[in-house]
N, C-alpha and C positions, 0 to 999 in steps of 0.2 A: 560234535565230532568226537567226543570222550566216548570209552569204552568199546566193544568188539565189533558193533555194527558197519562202520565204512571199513574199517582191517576184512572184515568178511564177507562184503562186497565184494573188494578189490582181490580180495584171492579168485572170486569166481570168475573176472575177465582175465583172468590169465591167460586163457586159449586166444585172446586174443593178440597175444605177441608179435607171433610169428604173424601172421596176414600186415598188424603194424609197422613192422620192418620190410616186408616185401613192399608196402605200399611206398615207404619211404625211399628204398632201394632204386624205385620208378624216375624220380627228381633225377636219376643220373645217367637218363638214357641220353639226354641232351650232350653228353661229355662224354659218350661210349669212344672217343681217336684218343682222347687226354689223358683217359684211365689206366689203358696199360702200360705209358710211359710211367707212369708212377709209381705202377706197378712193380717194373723192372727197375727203378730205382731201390726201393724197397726190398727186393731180393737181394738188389748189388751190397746196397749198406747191411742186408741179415748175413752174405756170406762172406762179407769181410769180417762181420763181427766172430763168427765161429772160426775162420781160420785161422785169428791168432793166438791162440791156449795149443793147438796142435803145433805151430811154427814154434812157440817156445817152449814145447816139452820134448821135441825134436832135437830143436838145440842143445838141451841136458846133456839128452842123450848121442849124439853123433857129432856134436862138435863141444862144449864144455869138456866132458868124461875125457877125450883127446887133448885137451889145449889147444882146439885148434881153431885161431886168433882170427887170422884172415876169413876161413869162413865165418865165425861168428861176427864177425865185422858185416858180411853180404848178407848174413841174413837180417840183419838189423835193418841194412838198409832196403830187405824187401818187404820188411817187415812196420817199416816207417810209408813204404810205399803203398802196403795192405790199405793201412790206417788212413793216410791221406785220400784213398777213392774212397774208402767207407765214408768217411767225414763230408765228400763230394755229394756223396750219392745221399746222406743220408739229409744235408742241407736240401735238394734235389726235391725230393718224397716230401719234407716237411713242408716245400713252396707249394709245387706243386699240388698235392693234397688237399691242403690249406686253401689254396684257392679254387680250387671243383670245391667244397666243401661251403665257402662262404658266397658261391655265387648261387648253389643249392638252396641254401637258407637264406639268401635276397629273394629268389621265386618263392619260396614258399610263405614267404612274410607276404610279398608281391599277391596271392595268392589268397590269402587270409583277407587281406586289404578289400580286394575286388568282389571277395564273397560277402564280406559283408554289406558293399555296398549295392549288393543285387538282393540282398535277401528283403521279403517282405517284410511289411510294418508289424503284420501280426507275430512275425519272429520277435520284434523288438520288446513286446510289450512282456514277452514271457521269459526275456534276457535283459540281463543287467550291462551297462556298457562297464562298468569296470571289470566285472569277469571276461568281455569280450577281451580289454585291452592286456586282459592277464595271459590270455591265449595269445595274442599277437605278440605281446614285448616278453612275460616273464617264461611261459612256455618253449617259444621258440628261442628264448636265453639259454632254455635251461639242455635243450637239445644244441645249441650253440658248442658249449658248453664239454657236451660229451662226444659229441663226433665230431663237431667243428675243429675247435681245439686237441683234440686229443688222437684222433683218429689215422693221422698219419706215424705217431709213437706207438697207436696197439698194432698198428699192420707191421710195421717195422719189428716189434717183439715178436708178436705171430711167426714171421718168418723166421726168426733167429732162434725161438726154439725148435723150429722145424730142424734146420741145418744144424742143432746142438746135438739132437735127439742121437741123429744119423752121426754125427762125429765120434759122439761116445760111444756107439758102438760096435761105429768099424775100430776104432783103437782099441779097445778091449771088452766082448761081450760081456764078462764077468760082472765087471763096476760097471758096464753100460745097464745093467736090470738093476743092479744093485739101488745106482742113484733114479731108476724110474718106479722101485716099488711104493713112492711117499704118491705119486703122481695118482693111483686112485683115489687115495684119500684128500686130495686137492679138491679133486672134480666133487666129490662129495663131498666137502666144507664147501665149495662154490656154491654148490646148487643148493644149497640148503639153506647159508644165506642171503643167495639172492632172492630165494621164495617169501623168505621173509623180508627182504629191503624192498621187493618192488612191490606186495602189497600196502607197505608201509608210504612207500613215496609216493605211490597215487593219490594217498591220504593227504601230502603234502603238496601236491598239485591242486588238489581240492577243495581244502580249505585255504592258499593264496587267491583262489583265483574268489574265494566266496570273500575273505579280507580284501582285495581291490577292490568288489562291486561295492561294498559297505563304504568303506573310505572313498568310492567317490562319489557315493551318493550323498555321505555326511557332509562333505567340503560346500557341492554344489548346492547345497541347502540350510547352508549354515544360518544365511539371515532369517529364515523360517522357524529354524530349532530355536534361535535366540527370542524369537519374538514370541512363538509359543509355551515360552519355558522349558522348551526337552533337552536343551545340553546335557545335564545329567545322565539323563536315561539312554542317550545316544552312547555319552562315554561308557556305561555300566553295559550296555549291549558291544559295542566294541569292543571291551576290554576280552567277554566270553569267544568271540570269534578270534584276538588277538592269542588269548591263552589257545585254542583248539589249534591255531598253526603252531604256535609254541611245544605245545607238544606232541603233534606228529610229527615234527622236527628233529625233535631230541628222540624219540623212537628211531629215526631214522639215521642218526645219527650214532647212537649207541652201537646199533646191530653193525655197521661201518667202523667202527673202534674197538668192538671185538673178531671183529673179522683179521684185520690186518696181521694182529698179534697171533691168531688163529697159525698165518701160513709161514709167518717168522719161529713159528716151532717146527714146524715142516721142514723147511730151508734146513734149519738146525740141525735135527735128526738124521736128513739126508748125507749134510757134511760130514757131520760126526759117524757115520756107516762107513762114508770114501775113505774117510782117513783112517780109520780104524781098517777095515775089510784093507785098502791100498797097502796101506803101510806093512800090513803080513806079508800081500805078496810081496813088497820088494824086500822085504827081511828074507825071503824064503827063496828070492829069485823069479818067482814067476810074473814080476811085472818090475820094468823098469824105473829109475825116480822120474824118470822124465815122461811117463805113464802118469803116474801119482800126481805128478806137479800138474799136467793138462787138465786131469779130472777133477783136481780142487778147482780151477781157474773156471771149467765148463760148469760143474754145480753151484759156484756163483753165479756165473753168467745164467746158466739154466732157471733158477729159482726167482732171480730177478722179473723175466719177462711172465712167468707166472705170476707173480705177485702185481705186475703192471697191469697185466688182462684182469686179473682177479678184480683189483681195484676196479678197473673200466667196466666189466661187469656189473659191480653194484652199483653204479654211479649212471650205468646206461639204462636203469631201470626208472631212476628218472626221469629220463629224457624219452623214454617211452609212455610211462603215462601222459607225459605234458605233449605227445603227439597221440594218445589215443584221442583228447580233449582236440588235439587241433583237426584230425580227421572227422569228427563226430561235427564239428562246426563247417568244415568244407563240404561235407554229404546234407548239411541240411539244402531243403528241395529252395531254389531262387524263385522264381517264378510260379503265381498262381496257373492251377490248371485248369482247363475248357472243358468243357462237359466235352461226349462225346459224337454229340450231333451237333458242334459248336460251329456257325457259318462264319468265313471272312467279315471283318469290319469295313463297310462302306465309308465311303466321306463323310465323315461328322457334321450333320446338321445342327446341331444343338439340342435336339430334341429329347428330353429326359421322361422316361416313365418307370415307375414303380409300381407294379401291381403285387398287392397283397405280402409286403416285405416284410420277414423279421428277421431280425440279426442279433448275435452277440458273440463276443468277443472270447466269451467261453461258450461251452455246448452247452453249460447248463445251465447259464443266466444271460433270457433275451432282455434285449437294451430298447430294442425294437421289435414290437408284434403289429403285422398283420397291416404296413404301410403304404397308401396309395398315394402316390403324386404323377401328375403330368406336365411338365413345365414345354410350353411350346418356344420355335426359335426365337431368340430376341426378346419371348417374354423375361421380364424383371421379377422373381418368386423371392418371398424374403422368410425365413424360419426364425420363427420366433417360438423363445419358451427359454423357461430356468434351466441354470446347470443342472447337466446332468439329461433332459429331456431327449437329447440324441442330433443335436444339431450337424456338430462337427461328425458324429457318425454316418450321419446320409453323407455331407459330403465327399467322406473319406469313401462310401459304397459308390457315389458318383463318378469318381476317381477309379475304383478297383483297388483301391488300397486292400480291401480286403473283398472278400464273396459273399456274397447274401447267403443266410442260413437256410432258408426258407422262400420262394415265392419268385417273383421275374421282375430284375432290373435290365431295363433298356436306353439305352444311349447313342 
């Protein structure tokens, strides 16, 4: 996994994003009455949160600047009242949320579970079960993770910079542009690195899921390695697949630690405009302090839920490859297919014939060429030969475990 190779892979499935998240999007047609309570919780707790920088810059201005006691007394107490439904609402969103979210990814686990156990034998042989188990437990953790968890805090931001945008700048167009010029340059450090985090975390999607298969093939075979002598060589191969999740790890980690600090100089710059550019006008008259004071309160408030999404952004890129892996494993085909002239199965007589079979397990090495048997009802047939011969393979073609590559089995 060292060097540009899976980094350049994984840039190339990008375009598959967006169809990822639609498909995922799908899980919540089940909850389509649930969802927009939640919804409207989520707006209630985003429009309580912008309305208080405007209630106390108000206050400055039409009741502090007067001394006047008794209003600022009622507005505190509408102002306690703001707070108390946001906090309502915002408790609300996160249950709510929370649980559409955890019952989505119980189906989908539910889901993984059931595929696997329809999928054919021939899947198994070309799949490792600790990769499988990496898709079920650490994948869907890791999508857990970002929407489960989180998902109810970035809608809630969503909307509260919505209602910020529009705050700032029905109170004053001026500093309403003022504090949105850093906002292209957001979008641009966003996108840029997420382009780099998510080809980076696929990386890390794909070698955990290649370190489970290893580790549980080493465990379940321990008495063998010992008896053979390979502990060694087993630890010296682990240790190469240990170090390659190690460091797409730490790639992906880096790019997430320069990010951050990234939009805390944003934030910065921004404030440092308001208060400078504010601070004129009220020296000059043309904007109130109780202006001034709402627009430092709203460019916190503002920078924050960017900084939240930001984060969920690169962290949802995560959780998207560890569902491109889990879609890729849900779309494999279950069931072997019939030919197209394929007739209904009669009542099983027992009757086995082989004419002229060869099989294998790959296309390009048969196991079996060219094999006749006819076992009648009731008769007793016993196969004999050395490993390897193809015993257990007839009867696995007996079975349908798999399709004959070549020739006509009848049952």
């Amino acid at each position: 996994m060292r060097g540009g190779g899976p980094i350049v892979a994984a840039e190339q499935k990008a375009s598959q994003q967006l169809p990822t998240l639609r498909r995922f999007l799908q899980y919540l047609q089940p909850y389509r009455k649930e969802t927009p309570i939640a919804l409207l919780m989520v707006m209630i707790g985003a429009a309580t949160q912008s309305l208080g920088p405007f209630l106390l810059g108000w206050s400055i201005d039409h009741l502090i600047a007067y001394s006047n006691l008794q209003g600022l007394m009622l507005l505190l107490g509408l102002l306690a009242i703001v707070y108390l439904v946001g906090n309502w609402a915002i408790r609300q969103q996160i249950w709510r949320v929370g649980s559409i979210m955890q019952r989505l990814l119980a189906q989908l686990r539910q889901d993984i579970f059931i595929k696997i156990q329809s999928l054919p034998l021939s899947f198994f042989d070309r799949s490792e079960a600790g990769d499988l188990m990496s898709r079920l437990l650490n994948d869907v953790n890791t999508v857990n993770q970002a929407f489960g968890q989180t998902i109810a805090q970035m809608l809630g931001n969503f909307f509260s910079l919505i209602g910020i945008v529009i705050a700032m700048l029905a109170i004053n167009l001026q500093l309403g542009l003022l504090s949105n010029l850093v906002v292209p340059l957001m979008i641009f450090t966003t996108g840029l690195f997420a382009r780099w985090a998510r080809a980076r975390f696929r990386v890390t999607r794909q070698t955990i899921g290649e370190l489970s298969a290893r580790l549980e093939e080493d465990i379940s075979s321990v008495r063998e390695a010992q008896a053979f002598n390979r502990v060694q060589l087993n630890i010296e191969e682990f240790d190469l697949l240990n170090a390659a999740n190690r460091d797409a790890n730490v790639q992906a980690v880096a790019i997430t630690a320069a990010f951050l600090p990234s939009i805390d100089f944003l934030n910065t710059l921004a404030t440092a405009g308001v208060l400078a550019y504010g601070g004129y006008l009220a020296v000059t008259g043309a904007a109130t302090v109780g202006v001034v004071t709402s627009f430092l309160l709203y460019v916190q408030q503002f920078f924050r839920p960017i900084q939240i999404l930001s984060q969920f952004y690169t962290q949802a890129q995560s959780a998207i490859a560890g569902l491109e892996r889990i879609f890729l494993l849900l779309d494999e085909p279950s069931q072997l297919n019939d030919a197209p002239d394929a007739i209904a199965l009669p009542l099983v007589e027992g009757e086995v014939t082989f004419e002229d079979v060869s099989f294998g397990y790959t296309p390009d090495q048969l196991v079996l060429r060219n094999v006749n048997l006819h076992a009648q009802p009731g008769q007793m047939v016993a196969l004999v030969g050395p490993t390897g011969a193809g015993k257990s393979t007839i009867i696995n073609l007996i079975l349908r475990f798999y399709d004959v590559s070549r020739g006509c089995r009848q049952n």
